[in-house]
C-alpha positions as CSV (number, residue, x, y, z in Angstrom):
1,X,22.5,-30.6,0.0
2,X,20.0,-29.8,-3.1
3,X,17.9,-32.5,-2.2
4,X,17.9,-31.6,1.5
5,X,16.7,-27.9,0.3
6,X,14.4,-29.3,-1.8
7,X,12.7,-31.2,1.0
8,X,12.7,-28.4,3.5
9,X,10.8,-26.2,1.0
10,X,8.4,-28.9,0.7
11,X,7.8,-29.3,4.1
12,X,7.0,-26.1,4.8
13,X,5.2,-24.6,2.7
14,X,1.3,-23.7,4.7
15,X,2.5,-25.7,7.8
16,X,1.8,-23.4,10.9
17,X,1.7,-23.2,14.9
18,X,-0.5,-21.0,16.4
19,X,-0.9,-19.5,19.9
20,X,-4.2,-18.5,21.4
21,X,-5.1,-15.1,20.4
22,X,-6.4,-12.2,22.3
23,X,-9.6,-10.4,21.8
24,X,-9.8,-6.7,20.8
25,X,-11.0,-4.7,23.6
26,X,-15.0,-4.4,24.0
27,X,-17.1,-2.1,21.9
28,X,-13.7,-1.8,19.8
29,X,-14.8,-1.7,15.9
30,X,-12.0,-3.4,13.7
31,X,-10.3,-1.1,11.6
32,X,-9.8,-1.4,8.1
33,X,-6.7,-3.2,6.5
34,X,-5.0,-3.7,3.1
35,X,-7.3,-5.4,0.5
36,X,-7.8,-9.2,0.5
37,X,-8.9,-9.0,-3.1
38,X,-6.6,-8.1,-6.1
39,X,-7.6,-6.5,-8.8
40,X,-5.8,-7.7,-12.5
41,X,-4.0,-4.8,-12.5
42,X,-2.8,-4.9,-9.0
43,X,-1.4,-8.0,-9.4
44,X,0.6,-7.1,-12.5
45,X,2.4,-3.8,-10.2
46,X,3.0,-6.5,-8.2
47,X,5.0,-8.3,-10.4
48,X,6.9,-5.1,-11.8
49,X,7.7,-3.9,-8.7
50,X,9.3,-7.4,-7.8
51,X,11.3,-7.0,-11.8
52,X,12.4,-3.5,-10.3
53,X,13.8,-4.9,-7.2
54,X,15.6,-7.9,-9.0
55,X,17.3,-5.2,-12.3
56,X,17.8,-2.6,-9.6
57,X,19.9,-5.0,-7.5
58,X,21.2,-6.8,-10.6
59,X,22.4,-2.9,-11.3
60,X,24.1,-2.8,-8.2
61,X,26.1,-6.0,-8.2
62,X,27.4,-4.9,-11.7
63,X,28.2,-0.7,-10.2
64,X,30.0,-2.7,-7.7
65,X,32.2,-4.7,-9.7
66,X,33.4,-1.3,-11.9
67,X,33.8,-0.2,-8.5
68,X,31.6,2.9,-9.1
69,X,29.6,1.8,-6.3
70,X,32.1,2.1,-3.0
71,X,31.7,0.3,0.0
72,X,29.7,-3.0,1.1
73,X,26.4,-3.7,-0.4
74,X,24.1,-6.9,-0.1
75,X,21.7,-7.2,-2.4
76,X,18.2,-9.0,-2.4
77,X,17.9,-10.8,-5.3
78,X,15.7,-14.0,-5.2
79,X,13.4,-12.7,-2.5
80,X,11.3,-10.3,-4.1
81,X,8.2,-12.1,-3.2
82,X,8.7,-11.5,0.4
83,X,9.1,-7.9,0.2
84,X,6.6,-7.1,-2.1
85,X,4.1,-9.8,-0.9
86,X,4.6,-8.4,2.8
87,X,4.1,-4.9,1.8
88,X,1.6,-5.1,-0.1
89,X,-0.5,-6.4,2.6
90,X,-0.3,-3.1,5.2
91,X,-1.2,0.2,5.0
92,X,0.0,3.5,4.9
93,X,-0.6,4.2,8.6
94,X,1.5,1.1,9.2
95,X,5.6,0.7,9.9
96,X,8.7,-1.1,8.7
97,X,12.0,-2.3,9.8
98,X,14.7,-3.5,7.6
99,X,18.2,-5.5,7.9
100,X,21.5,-4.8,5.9
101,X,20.1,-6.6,2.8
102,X,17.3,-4.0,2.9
103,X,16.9,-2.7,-0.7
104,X,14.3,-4.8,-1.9
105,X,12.1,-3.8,1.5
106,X,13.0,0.0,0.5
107,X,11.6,-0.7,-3.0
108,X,8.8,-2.7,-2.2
109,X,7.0,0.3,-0.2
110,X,7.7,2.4,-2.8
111,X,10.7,4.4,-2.9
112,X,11.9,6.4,-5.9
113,X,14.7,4.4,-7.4
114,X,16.7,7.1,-8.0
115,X,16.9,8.5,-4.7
116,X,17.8,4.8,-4.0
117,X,20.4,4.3,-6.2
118,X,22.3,8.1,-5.3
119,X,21.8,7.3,-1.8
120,X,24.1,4.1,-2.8
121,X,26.5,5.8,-4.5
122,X,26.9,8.7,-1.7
123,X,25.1,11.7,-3.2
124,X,23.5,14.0,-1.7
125,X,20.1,13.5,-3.5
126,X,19.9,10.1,-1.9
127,X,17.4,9.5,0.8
128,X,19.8,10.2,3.4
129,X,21.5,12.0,1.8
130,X,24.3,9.9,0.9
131,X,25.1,9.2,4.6
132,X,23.0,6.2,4.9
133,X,24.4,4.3,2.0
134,X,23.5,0.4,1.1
135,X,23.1,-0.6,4.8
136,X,21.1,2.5,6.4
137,X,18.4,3.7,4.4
138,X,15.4,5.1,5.7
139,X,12.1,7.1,4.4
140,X,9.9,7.9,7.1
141,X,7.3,9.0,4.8
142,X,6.6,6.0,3.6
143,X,6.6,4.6,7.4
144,X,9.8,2.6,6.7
145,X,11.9,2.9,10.0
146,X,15.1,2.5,8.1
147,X,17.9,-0.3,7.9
148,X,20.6,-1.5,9.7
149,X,24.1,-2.9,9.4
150,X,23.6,-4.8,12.9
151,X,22.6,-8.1,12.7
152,X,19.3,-8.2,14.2
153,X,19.4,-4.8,15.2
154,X,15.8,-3.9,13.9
155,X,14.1,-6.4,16.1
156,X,14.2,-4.3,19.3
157,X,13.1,-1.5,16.9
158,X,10.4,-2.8,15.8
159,X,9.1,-3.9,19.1
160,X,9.5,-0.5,20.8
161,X,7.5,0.7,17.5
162,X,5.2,-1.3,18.5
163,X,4.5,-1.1,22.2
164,X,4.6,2.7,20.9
165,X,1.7,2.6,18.9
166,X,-0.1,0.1,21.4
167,X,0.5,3.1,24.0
168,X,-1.3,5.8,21.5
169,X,-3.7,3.4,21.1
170,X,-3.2,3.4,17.5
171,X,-4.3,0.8,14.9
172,X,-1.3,0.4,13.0
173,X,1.3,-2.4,12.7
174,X,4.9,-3.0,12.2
175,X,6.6,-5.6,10.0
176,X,9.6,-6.8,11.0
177,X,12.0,-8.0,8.5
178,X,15.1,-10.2,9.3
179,X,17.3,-13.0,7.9
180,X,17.7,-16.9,9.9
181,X,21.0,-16.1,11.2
182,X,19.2,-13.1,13.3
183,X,16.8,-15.5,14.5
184,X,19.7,-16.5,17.2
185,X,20.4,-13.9,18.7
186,X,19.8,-12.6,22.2
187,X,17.9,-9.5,21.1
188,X,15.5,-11.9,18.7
189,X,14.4,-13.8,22.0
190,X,14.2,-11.1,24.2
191,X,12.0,-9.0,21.6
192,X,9.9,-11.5,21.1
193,X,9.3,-12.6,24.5
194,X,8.3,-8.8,25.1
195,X,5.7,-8.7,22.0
196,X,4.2,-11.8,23.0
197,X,4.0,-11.2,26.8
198,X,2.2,-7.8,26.2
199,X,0.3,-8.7,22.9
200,X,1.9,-6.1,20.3
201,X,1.0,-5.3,16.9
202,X,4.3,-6.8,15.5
203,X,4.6,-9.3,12.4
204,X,7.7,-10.5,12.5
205,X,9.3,-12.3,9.2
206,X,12.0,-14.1,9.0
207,X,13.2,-14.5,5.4
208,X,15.0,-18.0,5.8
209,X,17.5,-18.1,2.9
210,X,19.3,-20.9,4.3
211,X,22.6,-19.2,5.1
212,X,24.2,-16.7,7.4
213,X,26.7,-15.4,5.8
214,X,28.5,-18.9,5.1
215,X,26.5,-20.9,7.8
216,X,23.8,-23.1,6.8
217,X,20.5,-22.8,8.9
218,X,20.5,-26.4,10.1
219,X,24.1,-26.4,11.0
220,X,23.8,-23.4,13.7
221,X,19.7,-23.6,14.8
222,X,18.6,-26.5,17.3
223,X,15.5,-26.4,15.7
224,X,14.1,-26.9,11.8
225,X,12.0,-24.1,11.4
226,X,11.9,-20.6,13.2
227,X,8.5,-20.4,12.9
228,X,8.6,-23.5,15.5
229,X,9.6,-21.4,18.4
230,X,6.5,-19.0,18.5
231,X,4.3,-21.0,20.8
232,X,7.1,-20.5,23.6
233,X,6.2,-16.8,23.0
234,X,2.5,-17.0,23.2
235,X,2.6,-15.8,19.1
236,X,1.6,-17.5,16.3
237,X,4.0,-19.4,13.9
238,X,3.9,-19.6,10.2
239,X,5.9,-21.0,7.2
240,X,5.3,-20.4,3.7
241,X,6.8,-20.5,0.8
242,X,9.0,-17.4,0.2
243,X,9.2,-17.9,-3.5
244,X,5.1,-17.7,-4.1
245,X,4.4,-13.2,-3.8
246,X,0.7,-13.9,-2.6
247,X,0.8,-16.9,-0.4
248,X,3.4,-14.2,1.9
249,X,0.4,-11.7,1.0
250,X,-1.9,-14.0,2.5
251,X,0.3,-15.0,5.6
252,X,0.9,-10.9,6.3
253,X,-2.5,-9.9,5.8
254,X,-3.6,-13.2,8.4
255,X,-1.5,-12.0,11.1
256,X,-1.5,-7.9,10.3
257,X,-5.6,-8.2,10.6
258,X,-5.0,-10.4,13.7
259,X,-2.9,-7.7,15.7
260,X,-4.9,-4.6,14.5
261,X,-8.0,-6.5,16.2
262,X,-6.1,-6.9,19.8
263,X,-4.6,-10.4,18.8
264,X,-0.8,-9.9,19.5
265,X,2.2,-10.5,17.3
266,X,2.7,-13.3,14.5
267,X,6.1,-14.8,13.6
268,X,6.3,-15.5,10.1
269,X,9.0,-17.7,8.4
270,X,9.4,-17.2,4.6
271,X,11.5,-20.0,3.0
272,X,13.8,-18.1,0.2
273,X,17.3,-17.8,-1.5
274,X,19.1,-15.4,-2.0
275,X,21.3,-16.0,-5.3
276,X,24.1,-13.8,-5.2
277,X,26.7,-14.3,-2.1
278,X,26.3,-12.9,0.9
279,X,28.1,-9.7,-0.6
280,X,30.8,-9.0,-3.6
281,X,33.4,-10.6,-1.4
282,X,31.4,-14.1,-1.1
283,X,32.1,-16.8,-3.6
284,X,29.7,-19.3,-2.8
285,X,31.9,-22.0,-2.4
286,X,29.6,-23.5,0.5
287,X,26.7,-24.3,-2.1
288,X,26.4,-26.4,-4.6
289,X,25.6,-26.1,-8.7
290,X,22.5,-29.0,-7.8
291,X,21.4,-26.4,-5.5
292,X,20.9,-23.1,-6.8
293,X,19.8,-24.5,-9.6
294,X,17.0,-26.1,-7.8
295,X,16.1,-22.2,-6.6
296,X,16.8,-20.9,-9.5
297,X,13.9,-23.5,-11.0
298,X,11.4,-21.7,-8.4
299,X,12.5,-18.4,-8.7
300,X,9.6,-15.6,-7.7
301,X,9.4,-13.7,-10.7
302,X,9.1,-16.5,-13.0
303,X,6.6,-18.5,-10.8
304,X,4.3,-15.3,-10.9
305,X,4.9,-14.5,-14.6
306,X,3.9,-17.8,-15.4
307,X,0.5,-17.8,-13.3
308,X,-0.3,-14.5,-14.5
309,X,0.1,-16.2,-18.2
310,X,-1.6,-19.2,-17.3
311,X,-4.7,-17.5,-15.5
312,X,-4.7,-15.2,-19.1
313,X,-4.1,-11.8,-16.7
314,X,-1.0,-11.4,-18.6
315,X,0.5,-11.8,-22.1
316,X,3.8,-12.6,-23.5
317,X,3.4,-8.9,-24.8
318,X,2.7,-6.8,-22.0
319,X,5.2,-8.6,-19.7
320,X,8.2,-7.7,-22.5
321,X,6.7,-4.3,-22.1
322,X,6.9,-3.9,-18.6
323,X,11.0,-5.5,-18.9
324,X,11.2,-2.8,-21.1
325,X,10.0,-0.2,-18.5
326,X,11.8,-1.3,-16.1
327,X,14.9,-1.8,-18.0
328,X,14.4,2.4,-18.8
329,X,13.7,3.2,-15.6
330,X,16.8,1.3,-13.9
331,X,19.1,3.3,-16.6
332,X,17.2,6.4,-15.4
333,X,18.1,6.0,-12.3
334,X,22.1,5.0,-12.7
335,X,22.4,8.5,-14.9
336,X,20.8,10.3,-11.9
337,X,22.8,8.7,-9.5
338,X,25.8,8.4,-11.0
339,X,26.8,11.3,-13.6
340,X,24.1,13.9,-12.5
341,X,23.8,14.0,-8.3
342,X,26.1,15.7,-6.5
343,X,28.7,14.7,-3.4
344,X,27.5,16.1,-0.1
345,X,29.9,19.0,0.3
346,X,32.0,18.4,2.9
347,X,30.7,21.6,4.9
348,X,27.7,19.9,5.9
349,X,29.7,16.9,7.9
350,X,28.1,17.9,10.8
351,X,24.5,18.0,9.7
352,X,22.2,15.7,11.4
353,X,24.7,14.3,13.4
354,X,24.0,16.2,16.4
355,X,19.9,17.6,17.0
356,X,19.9,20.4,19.4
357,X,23.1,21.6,19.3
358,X,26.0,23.7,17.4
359,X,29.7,23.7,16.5
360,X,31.4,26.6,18.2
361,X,34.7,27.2,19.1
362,X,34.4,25.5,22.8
363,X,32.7,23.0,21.1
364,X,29.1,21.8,21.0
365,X,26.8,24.0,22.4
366,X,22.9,23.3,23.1
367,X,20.8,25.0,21.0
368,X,17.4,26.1,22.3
C-alpha cells in the first residue's frame, strides 16, 4: 500500500486535462487578481499560517482527548499546503466553501484563533457563537461561506455562489473545497455539470487524502484521478502535489485568473494525507506504518521550511521564533476559549434560528 501511494503521488504531480476555455466578453478589461509574485516575507506568513493550522489542530486532538472539547471534530492536519496555498491565491472580493474537516480553510483566510477555538468549545464568543461548533463555522467577512457536516454539501453552494456573482456580473470567484469521497456523489456531478455547462467562476479542489472515512480512493472510484473527469464537464483538470504550498498557489491562481476573465470553472485535484484518523473515534487500522511514514517524509511544513532554508529566506533562528509565536498564540487562544468565554445563555436558544419572526404564546409570529 506505501509503495502504491508513493507512486500515485509521483504520477501526479503537474499532470493536467484541460477543456477549451471561453473568452471574456468584448471590450471586458481583466480585473486584477492575487499576486503571482511573493515577496520574502510573504512567503514566511505563509509558512506560519500553515504552523498555526497544524498546533491549532494538534490543540484540538489533545482538548478532545481530556474531553474538554465535546462533540465530533476532524481535524486538518497534513494538508495545510492546500488551504493556505489555495487562499492565498484569491482576493478579498472572492468566496469560500468548506467541508466538515474545515478548520484549516477557516484559518487559512484568516480567522482569529480564538474565536475559532471558543466556537469549538461552545462559547458564545466563537464565530457562531458556539452554535456552529467544529463542523459549521462560518465568517462572512472574510467571504468564507461556512462549513458543513454533509458530505459534499458545499458543492451545490458553491455553484449557486457562483452563478450568483456571474448574474451581478461580478469579478469574483469561489473556491470550493472538498475531500475524494465527495467526489462521488450525485450533487458533485450535478454541480459540476451546471458550472461547466454555463461557464462559472468556480475552482473546485478536491483535497485527495486517499481515504473516506475508512475507504481507500481506488477501492470506491472507477477512475485514478478526479481531476480525470473534467473534460466530461467542459472544465479544466489539474493534479498537483498537495504537500508543495506554492505549486497549489500556482494551480489556484491558473484557474482563479482563468474564470475572472470569462473562462469557466477548473477542477483541481490536490494529492494529500491527512495524518490523524478520520476523527477521535478512527484508529487507523486500514493503513499501514510503511505508509504514513512515507507522508510523513513529505509533510508540507517541513518541505517549505526546508526550501525556505535552502533558498537562504529563512534561518534556523527565525523559524524557532515563529514555533515560539505560534506555540503563545495557540495557548492564548485555549485560555480564551476555554477558562475565559462564556456558554451561550440558554435564553438566547431561539436566536438566529428563525429571521423574521417571534416567539409568542400562539407560537411564531412574522415579524415585519
Amino acid at each position: 500500500m506505501a509503495k502504491a501511494a508513493k507512486k500515485r503521488a509521483k504520477a501526479s504531480a503537474g499532470s493536467r486535462t484541460k477543456a477549451p476555455a471561453r473568452k471574456a466578453a468584448p471590450g471586458k478589461r481583466a480585473p486584477r487578481g492575487a499576486k503571482k509574485t511573493l515577496t520574502t516575507g510573504a512567503k514566511i506568513a505563509l509558512l506560519r499560517r500553515m504552523m498555526e493550522i497544524r498546533a491549532f489542530e494538534d490543540k484540538v486532538f489533545e482538548l478532545l482527548a481530556r474531553n474538554v472539547l465535546k462533540g465530533a471534530s476532524h481535524v486538518y492536519a497534513g494538508q495545510e499546503a492546500v488551504a493556505v496555498g489555495a487562499c492565498s491565491a484569491i482576493t478579498g472580493r472572492d468566496y469560500v466553501t468548506s467541508t466538515h474537516r474545515g478548520h484549516g480553510h477557516c484559518l487559512a483566510l484568516g480567522a482569529d484563533l480564538k474565536l475559532m477555538m471558543a466556537e469549538l468549545c461552545g462559547k458564545a464568543t466563537g464565530y457562531c457563537k458556539g452554535r456552529g461548533g467544529s463542523m459549521h463555522i462560518a465568517d462572512v467577512e472574510k467571504r468564507n461561506l461556512g462549513a458543513t457536516g454533509i458530505v459534499g454539501g458545499n458543492i451545490p453552494v458553491a455553484t449557486g455562489a457562483g452563478l450568483a456573482v456571474q448574474m451581478q456580473g461580478k469579478d469574483s470567484v469561489v473556491l470550493c473545497f472538498f475531500g475524494d469521497g465527495a467526489s462521488n456523489t450525485g450533487g458533485f456531478h450535478e454541480s459540476l455539470n451546471m458550472a461547466g455547462k454555463w461557464q462559472l467562476p468556480v475552482v473546485y479542489i478536491c483535497e485527495n487524502n486517499l481515504y473516506g472515512m475508512s475507504v481507500a480512493f481506488e477501492r470506491a472510484a472507477a477512475v485514478n484521478e478526479v481531476a480525470s473527469r473534467a473534460p466530461v464537464y467542459a472544465m479544466s483538470g489539474v493534479v498537483v502535489d498537495g504537500q508543495r504550498v506554492l505549486e497549489v498557489r500556482d494551480a489556484v491562481l491558473e484557474a482563479a485568473d482563468r474564470a475572472r476573465r470569462g473562462g469557466g470553472p477548473t477542477l483541481i485535484e490536490a494529492k494529500t494525507y491527512r495524518y490523524r484518523g478520520h476523527s477521535r473515534s478512527d484508529p487507523r487500522a486500514y493503513r499501514t506504518k510503511e505508509e504514513e511514514a512515507y507522508w510523513h517524509e513529505r509533510d508540507p511544513i517541513t518541505l517549505f521550511r526546508d526550501d525556505l532554508l535552502k533558498q537562504k529566506l529563512l534561518t534556523k533562528k527565525q523559524f524557532d521564533k515563529l514555533q515560539r509565536e505560534v506555540d503563545a498564540a495557540i495557548a492564548a487562544a485555549e485560555t480564551f476559549a476555554v477558562q475565559e468565554s462564556p456558554y451561550p445563555d440558554p435564553s438566547e436558544v431561539l436566536d438566529d434560528v428563525y429571521c423574521g419572526w417571534i416567539e409568542t404564546e400562539k407560537g411564531l409570529v412574522r415579524t415585519e
